[in-house]
N, C-alpha and C positions, 0 to 999 in steps of 0.2 A: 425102469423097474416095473412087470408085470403086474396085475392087481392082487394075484395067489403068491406076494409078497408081502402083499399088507394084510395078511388074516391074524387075529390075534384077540385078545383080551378086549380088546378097546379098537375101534377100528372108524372112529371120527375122521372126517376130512378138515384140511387145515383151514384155519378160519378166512373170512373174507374180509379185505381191508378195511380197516376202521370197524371191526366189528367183535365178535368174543375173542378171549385169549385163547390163544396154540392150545389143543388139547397133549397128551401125555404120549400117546400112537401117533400124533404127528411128531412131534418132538424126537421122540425114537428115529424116525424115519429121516428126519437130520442128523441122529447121530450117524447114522451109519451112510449116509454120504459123506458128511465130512471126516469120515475117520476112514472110509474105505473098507466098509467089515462087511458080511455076506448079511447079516441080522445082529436086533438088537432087539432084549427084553428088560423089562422092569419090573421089581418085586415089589411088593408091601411089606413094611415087618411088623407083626402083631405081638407087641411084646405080652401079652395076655398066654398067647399061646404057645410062646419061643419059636414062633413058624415065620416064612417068608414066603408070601402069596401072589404068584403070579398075575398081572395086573396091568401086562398092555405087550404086546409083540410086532417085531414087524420084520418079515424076512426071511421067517420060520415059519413052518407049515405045523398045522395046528396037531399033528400027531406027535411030530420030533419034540416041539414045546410042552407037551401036556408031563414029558419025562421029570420038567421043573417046575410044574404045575404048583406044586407045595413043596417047601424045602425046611428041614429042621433046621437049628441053629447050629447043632452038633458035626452034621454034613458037611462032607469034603468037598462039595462042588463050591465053585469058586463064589456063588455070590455069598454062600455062607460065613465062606472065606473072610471076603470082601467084607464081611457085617462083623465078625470076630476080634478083626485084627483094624477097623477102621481105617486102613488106608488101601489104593488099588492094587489090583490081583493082577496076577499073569500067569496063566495056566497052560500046560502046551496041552494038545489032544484035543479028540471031539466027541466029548461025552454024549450032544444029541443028535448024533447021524446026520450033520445035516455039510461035512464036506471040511469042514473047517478045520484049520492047525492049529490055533491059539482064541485062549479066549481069555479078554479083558473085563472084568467089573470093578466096581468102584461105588462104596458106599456113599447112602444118601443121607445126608444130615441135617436133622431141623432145628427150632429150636429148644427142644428137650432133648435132643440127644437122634441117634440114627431112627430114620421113618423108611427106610427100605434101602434097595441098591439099585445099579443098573449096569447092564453087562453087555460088551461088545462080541459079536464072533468075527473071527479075522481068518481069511485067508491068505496061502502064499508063506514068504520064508519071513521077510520082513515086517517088522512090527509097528505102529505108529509113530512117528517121528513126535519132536517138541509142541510145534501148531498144533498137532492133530489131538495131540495130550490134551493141550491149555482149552480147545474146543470142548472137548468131551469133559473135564472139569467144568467149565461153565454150562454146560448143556443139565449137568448134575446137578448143578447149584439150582438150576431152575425148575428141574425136575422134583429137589426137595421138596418147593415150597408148594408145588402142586401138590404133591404126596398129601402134605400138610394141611390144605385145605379140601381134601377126599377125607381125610381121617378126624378131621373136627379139630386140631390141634392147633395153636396161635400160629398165624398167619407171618410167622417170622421169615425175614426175607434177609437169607443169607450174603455174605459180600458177594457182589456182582450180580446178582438176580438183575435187576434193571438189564444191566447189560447184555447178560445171555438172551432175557426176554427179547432184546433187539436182536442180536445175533438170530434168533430162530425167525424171525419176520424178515429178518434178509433172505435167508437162506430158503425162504419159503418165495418169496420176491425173484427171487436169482431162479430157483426152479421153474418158476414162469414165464422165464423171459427170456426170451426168442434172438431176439438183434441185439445188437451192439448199444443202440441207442439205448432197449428196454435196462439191459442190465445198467448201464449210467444212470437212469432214469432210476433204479431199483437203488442201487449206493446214493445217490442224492436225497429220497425219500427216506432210506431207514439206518443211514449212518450222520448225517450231515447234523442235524439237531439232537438225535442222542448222543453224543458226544460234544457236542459245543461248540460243533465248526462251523466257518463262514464263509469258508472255499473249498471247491474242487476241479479237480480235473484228471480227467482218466486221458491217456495216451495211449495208442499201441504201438510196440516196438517191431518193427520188421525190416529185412532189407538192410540192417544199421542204420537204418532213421525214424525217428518218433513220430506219430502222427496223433494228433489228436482228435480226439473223435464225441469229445464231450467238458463241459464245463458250468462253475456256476459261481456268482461271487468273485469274478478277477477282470481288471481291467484289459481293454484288446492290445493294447502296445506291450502288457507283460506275457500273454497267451502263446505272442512268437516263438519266449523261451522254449518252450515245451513240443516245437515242432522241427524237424528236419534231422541231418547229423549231429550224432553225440560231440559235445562238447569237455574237452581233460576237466577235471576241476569244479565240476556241476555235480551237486548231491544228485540229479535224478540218475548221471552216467554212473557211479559208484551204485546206487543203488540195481542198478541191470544189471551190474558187474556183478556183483556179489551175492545177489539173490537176498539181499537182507535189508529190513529197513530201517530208516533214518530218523528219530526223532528230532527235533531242532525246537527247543523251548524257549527261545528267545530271539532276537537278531542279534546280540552279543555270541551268541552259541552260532551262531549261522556264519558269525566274523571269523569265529575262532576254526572252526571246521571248514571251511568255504570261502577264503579270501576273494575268489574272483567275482561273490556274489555282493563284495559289499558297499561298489559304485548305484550297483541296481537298486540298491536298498535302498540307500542315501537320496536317491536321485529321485524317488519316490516313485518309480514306476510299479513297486510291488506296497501296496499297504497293510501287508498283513507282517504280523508278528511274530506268530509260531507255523511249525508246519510238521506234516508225518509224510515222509518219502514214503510209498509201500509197496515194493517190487509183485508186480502181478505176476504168478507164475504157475505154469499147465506144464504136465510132464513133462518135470525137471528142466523147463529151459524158461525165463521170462518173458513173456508176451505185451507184456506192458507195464505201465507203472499206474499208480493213483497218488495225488497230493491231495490233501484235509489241511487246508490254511486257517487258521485262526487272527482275528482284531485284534486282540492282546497278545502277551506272553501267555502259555499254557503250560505248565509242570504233567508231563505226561508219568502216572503212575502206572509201577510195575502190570498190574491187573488192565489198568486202558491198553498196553503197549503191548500184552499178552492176546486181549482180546481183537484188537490191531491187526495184529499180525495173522490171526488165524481165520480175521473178516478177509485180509487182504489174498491168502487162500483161496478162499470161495470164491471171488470174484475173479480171480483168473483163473482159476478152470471156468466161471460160466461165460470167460471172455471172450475165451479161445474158441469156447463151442458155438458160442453169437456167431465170433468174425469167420468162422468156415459156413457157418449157417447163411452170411450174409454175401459172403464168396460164390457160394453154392446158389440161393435164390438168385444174384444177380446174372451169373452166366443162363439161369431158365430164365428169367425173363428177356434177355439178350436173346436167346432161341426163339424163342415164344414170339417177341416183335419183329424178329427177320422173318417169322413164319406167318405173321399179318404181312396186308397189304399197305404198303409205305403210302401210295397217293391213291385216291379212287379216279378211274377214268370219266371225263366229262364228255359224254355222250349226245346225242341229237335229241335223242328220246329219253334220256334222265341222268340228273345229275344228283350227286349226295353226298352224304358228311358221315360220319360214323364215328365213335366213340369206345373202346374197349377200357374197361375198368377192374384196374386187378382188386383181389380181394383188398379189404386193409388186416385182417386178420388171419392166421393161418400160418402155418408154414411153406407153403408150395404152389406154385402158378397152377392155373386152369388152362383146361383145353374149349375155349371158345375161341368163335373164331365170326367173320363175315367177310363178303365179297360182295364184286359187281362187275359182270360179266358179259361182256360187247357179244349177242348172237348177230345172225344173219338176218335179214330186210331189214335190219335197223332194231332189232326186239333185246331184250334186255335180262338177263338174271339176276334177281338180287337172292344171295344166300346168307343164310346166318346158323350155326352151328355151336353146339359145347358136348365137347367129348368129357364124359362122368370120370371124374375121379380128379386129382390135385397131382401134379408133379412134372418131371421132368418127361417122363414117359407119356404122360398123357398132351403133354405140348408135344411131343413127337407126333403121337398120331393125331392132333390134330392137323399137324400139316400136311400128313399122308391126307388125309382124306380134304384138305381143300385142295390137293395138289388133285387128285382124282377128280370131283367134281368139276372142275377144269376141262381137266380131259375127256370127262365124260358131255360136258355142257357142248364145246367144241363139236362134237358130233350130231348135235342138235338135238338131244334126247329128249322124250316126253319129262315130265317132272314127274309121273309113276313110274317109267322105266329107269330114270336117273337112280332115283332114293331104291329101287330098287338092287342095282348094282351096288352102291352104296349097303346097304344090308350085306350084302356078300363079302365084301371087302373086309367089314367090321367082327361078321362072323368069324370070317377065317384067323382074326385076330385071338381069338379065346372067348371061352367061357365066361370071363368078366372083363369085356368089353363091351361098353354100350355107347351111345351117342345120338342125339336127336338132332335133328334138321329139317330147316323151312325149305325149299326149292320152290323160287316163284318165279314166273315169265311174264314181262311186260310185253304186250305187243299194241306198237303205236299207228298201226293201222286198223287191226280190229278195233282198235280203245279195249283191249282183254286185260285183266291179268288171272294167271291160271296157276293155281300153285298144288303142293303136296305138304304136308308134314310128317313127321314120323316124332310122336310122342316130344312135340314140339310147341310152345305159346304160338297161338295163332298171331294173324297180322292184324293189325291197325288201319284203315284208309280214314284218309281226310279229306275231304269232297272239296271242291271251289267257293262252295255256297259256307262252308265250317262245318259240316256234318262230320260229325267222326264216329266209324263204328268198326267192330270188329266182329266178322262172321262167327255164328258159333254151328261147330262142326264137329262131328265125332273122329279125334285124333288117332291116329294108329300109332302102335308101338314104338319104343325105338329104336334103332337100327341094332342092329346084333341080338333082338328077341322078338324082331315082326316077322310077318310071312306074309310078302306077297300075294297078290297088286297092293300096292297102296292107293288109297280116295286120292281123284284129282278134282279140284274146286277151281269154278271158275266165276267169274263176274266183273260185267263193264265196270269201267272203270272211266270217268270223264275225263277231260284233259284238264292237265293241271292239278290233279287230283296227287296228295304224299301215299306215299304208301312207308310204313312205319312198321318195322322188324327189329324184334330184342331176345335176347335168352331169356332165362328164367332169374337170375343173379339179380336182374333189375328190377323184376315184380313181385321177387319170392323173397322171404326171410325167415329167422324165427318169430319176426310180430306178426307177418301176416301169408297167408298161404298167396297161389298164384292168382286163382280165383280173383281175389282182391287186391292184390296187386296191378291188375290186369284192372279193373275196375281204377283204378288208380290214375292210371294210366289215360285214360279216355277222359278223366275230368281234367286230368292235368293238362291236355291238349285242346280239351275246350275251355278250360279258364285262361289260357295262355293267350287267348282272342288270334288263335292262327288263322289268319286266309290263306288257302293257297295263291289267290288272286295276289297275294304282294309279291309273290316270285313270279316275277313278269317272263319270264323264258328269254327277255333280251339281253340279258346280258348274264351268263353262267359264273362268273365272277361273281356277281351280289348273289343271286340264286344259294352259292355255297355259303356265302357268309350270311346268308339266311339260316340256312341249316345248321350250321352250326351253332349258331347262337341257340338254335331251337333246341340241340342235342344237350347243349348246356344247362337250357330251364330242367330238359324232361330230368336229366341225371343231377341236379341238386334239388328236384322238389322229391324225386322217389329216395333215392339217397344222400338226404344230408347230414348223415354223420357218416361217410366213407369211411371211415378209420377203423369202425367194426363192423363190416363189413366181411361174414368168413366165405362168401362167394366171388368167384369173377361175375362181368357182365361185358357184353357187347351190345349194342343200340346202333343199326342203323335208319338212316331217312332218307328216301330217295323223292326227289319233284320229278314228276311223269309229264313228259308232251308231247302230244300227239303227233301224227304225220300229216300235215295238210293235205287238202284232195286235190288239190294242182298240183302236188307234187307225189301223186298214185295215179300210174295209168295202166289199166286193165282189159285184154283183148281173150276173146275167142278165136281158136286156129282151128280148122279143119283136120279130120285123122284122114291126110293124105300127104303126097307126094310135094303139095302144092304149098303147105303150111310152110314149107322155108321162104320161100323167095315171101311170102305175104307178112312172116315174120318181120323180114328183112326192113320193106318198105313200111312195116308199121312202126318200127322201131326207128328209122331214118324221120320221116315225120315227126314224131313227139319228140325227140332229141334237136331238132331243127325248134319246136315250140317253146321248148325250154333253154335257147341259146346254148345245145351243150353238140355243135355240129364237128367240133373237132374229135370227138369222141365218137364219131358216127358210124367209120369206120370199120373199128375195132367192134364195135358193139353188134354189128351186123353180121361179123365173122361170128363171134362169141354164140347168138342167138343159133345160127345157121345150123351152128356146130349141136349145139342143143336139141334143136329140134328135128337135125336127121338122125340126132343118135336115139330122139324114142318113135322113128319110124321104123327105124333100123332093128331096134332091139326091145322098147316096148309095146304100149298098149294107150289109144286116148281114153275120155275126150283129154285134150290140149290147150292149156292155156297159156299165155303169155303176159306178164306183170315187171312194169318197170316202177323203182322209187328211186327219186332224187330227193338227197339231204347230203351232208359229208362226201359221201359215195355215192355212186350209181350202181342201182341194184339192179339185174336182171335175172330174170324165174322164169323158170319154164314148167310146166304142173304138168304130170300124165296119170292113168290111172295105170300102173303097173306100181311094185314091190321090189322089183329085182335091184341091187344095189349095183348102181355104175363104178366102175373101178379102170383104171392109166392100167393098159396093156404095153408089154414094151416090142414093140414092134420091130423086126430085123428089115436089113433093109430089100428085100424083096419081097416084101408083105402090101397088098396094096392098099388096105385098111390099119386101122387100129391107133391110128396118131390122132385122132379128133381130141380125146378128152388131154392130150398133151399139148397141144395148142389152146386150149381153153386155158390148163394151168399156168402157159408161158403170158397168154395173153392178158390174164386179170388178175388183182390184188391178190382175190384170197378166192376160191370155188369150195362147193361141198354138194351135199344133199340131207335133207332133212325128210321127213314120214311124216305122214296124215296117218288117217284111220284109214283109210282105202284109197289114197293115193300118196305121190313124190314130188316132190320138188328141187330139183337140180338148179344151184342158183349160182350168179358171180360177181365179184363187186369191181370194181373200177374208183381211181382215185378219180374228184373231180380240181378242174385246174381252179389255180385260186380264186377267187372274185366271181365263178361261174355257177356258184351252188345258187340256192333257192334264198331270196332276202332274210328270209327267218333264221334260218341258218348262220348267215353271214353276220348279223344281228349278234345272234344268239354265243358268235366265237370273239366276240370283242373283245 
């Protein structure tokens, strides 16, 4: 229901738990959920003046209402009716324009006599059923007594006030509550001790088998009853059957109606006494049941059994709407985790642990997301991303655009040019689509890391020595409202050194902006006494189980109450380490003819220094190939750089632009097959861009036991 529903007389919001009583516009605003009507108003009646004085609306728009703004006592409109004749009305037609076939009112009575009425408008052919009656009578009785204490008049508290007054704190309960668990949570809180009971349990009926999904007050060996196929001869199965409920005021009453229950009883696996079957039930079919167990015997009166039954109403429509709510959240968050990365890759140059955290409040997943991203000489991507908005939709594009960043990282893109494309992608999505993203490159030869953001928390580094800081930089937009180039930031970075990436979910809140969040953040990491020094790089194993423990501190000291929580969060942490220099070998080639064969021999040599001579080969070919293709088709100077770690890398640098690309060569061509024997010969080939120059590079698996010690250390 809209907010230009609730315009009216009185236009209070319902109270907060444990705090003032329902005002009269809320209380309205439960009638007419639980009766089903389009609006609902309430009069005053001044007997001074023979008038009935419009005095709280909800549902009605403030023009159509003003028709009954003031009403004589003489008047044929139904609440006068309704005040005439003391009992409720049933009017067909739609005296205030507002859509409606029939209208119900029903006088409100205090303890001197009638203090006003209240009137339903009903659409449709059908009129309120029994429940919906006994609701709206109660809703009245409690609407009196407020009337009553507006108008200065003894504070008399008609039969059932108590009870209504609970009924509208359920109903107000039930309106807010989202899953399955809340609404259990909701009947246990505001039915369980107004009524004098000592047990519950809610079940949902599906499939023709019970499942229970909530309880309170019963032992675990009687709980089984209440789960699996119905059982002939079980009050709970008559009660699905029949859509009606079961009083049971005694165990004699439970012998007499229920033989097959009266081993169980005897046997002592149930201790309770009394009990109220009460068929849950959502468009006309039942969804579940509810049991209200009582210690003693309980004589259930007409007015408790009335009000029962009309509670038991409300709580299957808000049962039914949880369990498809909790259907619906579970298959997005199922999307949403196959659209993370299930393991992160453990790398030469950095390993890490991450954490994604859904909201605890909310109805709908986030679009955040993170990765980590294997480039070429061994360098490293770490990304972290949250596509704006909550839903299913938005876990969709979030994994279009890790799926992109991928694809784009793969082709060795700058992190301006990345977040760039990125921008494009996002735009072409709509006008409200937005998304912010970190794009950062570790490279463990430079010791660099060089990142970009787009209206994103900056990073976190944590030095060897415990230094932790975080650069402050001017952010650009984010993606789907920047414009190109975006700021790229770069800075050494020592070995060993974390590098620490989060959304905003983890630093942002309602208590505290990012700013301080963020602030947060850095104390938390330096009270934490982290060194990078204890993640020794030997062994990647302990390294993660470093991290992770880490990821643990950071996310229960920034959130520890996750449960409200109305943001996602991702957190990742990666340990950086460098490339040893015995294991970087770096030449100048000459721009001639001669740079192959010098290749060749420079590249046989340091593969001979590094026992990698079986590879020697291959790599000489690979080089050859490289190097006559930018005699051939580029421009120098010419360099040549090999790294061993995992792989063997080999690079060829020239200063041309032009992109190399596999020609498919026929077979009377007597060129054009180099860069297909490159691709047949090595792991994986590409090319990456400098500012004014290329690099054409290839990697090589190395055989086991042959890599560099650190390495071999490092994969224990």
């Amino acid at each position: 229901m809209g907010p230009d529903r609730h315009k009216g007389a009185e236009t209070e919001q319902p109270p907060a738990a444990g705090g003032r009583a329902a005002t009269l516009a809320f209380a309205l605003r439960q009638v007419v959920t639980g009766v089903g009507g389009l609006g609902a108003l309430a009069h005053r009646w001044d007997p001074g003046t023979s008038r009935l004085t419009l005095e709280a609306v909800d549902g009605v728009a403030a023009g159509a209402a003003s028709a009954w703004a003031e009403l004589r006592e003489e008047q044929d409109a139904p609440p006068a009716r309704a005040l005439r004749r003391g009992v409720l009305v049933q009017a067909d037609g739609d005296d205030l324009g507002t859509g409606a076939s029939r209208t119900l009112a029903v006088p409100l009575v205090g303890a001197d006599g009638p203090v006003g009425t209240l009137s339903v408008l009903l659409g449709g052919t059908g009129g309120p059923d029994d429940v919906q009656l006994s609701f709206l009578r109660a809703m009245a009785a409690w609407a009196a007594g407020r009337l009553e204490r507006r108008t200065g008049r003894p504070a008399h508290r008609a039969p059932g006030h108590e009870l209504a007054v609970r009924s509208t704190k359920l109903t107000a309960a039930l309106a807010e509550a989202v899953t399955v668990q809340d609404v259990v949570g909701a009947v246990g809180q505001c039915v369980l001790a107004p009524f004098g009971a000592d047990g519950l349990i809610v079940s949902v009926f599906e499939n023709g088998r019970l499942t229970r999904v909530g309880d309170v007050g019963y032992p675990q060996a009687y709980l089984a009853r209440f789960e699996g196929p119905l059982i002939a001869g079980m009050p709970v199965t008559d009660v699905l059957r029949t859509r009606r409920p079961e009083f049971l005021e005694s165990p004699a009453r439970m012998y007499e109606r229920y033989p097959v229950m009266t081993d169980m009883i005897r046997m002592g696996t149930s201790p309770k006494m009394a009990w109220a079957f009460l068929p849950l039930v959502a468009s006309g079919r039942a969804v579940g049941v509810a049991v209200l167990s009582y210690n003693r015997t309980h004589p259930f009166g007409e007015e408790e059994r009335s009000l029962l039954t009309t509670l038991s109403a409300l709580v299957g429509q808000a049962l039914e709407r949880a369990r498809l709510y909790d259907l619906e959240h579970a298959r997005a968050q199922q999307l949403q985790s196959a659209l993370l990365p299930r393991t992160l890759p453990r790398l030469p140059a950095a390993v890490a642990a991450a954490r994604y955290l859904p909201a605890g409040r909310g109805e709908q997943v986030g679009g955040d997301w993170f990765d980590v991203i294997p480039l070429s000489a061994d360098r490293v991507a770490l990304v972290v991303g949250d596509v704006m908005g909550h839903g299913i939709a938005e876990a969709a594009t979030m994994g279009r655009l890790r799926t992109a960043v991928r694809t784009l990282a793969d082709l060795d893109m700058a992190p301006d040019d990345l977040l760039g494309h990125l921008n494009d992608l996002v735009s072409d999505l709509g006008e409200d689509s937005y998304a912010t993203c970190l794009y950062a490159v570790y490279d463990p030869v430079g010791r660099t890391c060089c990142y970009a953001l787009a209206g994103h928390p900056p990073p976190v580094f944590v030095h060897p020595d415990g230094t932790v800081h975080s650069p402050v930089v001017s952010p650009d937009p984010p993606l789907g409202a920047a414009t190109p180039p975006f700021a790229v930031h770069e800075l050494p970075l020592p070995d060993g050194s974390l590098v620490v990436l989060c959304t905003d979910g983890l630093i942002e809140s309602d208590a505290q902006d990012a700013e301080q969040g963020l602030a947060e953040l850095l104390r938390v990491l330096r009270r934490s006494a982290v060194r990078p020094a204890r993640f020794s790089g030997a062994d990647q194993e302990a390294d993660v189980r470093g991290l992770a423990e880490l990821c643990d501190t950071v996310v229960s000291e920034l959130l520890p109450d996750r449960a409200r929580t109305t943001d996602d969060a991702a957190l990742l942490i990666a340990h950086t380490r460098a490339l040893p220099a015995d294991d970087i070998a770096s030449f100048g080639l000459p721009d001639d003819p001669r740079a192959a064969g010098q290749a060749r021999r420079l590249v046989r040599d340091q593969l001979s220094r590094w026992g990698l001579d079986d590879l020697s080969t291959t790599t000489e070919l690979l080089v050859s190939e490289l190097v006559g293709n930018v005699i051939r088709h580029a421009r120098g100077p010419m360099r040549l750089r090999l790294l061993r770690s995992r792989l063997l890398t080999c690079e060829v640098y020239d200063g041309s632009l032009s992109t190399p690309r596999i020609r498919h060569a026929t077979t009377t061509d007597e060129g054009g097959r180099g860069l297909q024997l490159v691709a047949a010969l090595s792991r994986r080939w590409g090319a990456r861009y400098l500012s004014d120059a290329k690099c054409i590079w290839t990697e090589q698996d190395i055989p086991d036991g042959s890599g560099p010690p650190e390495v071999r250390d490092r994969t224990r």
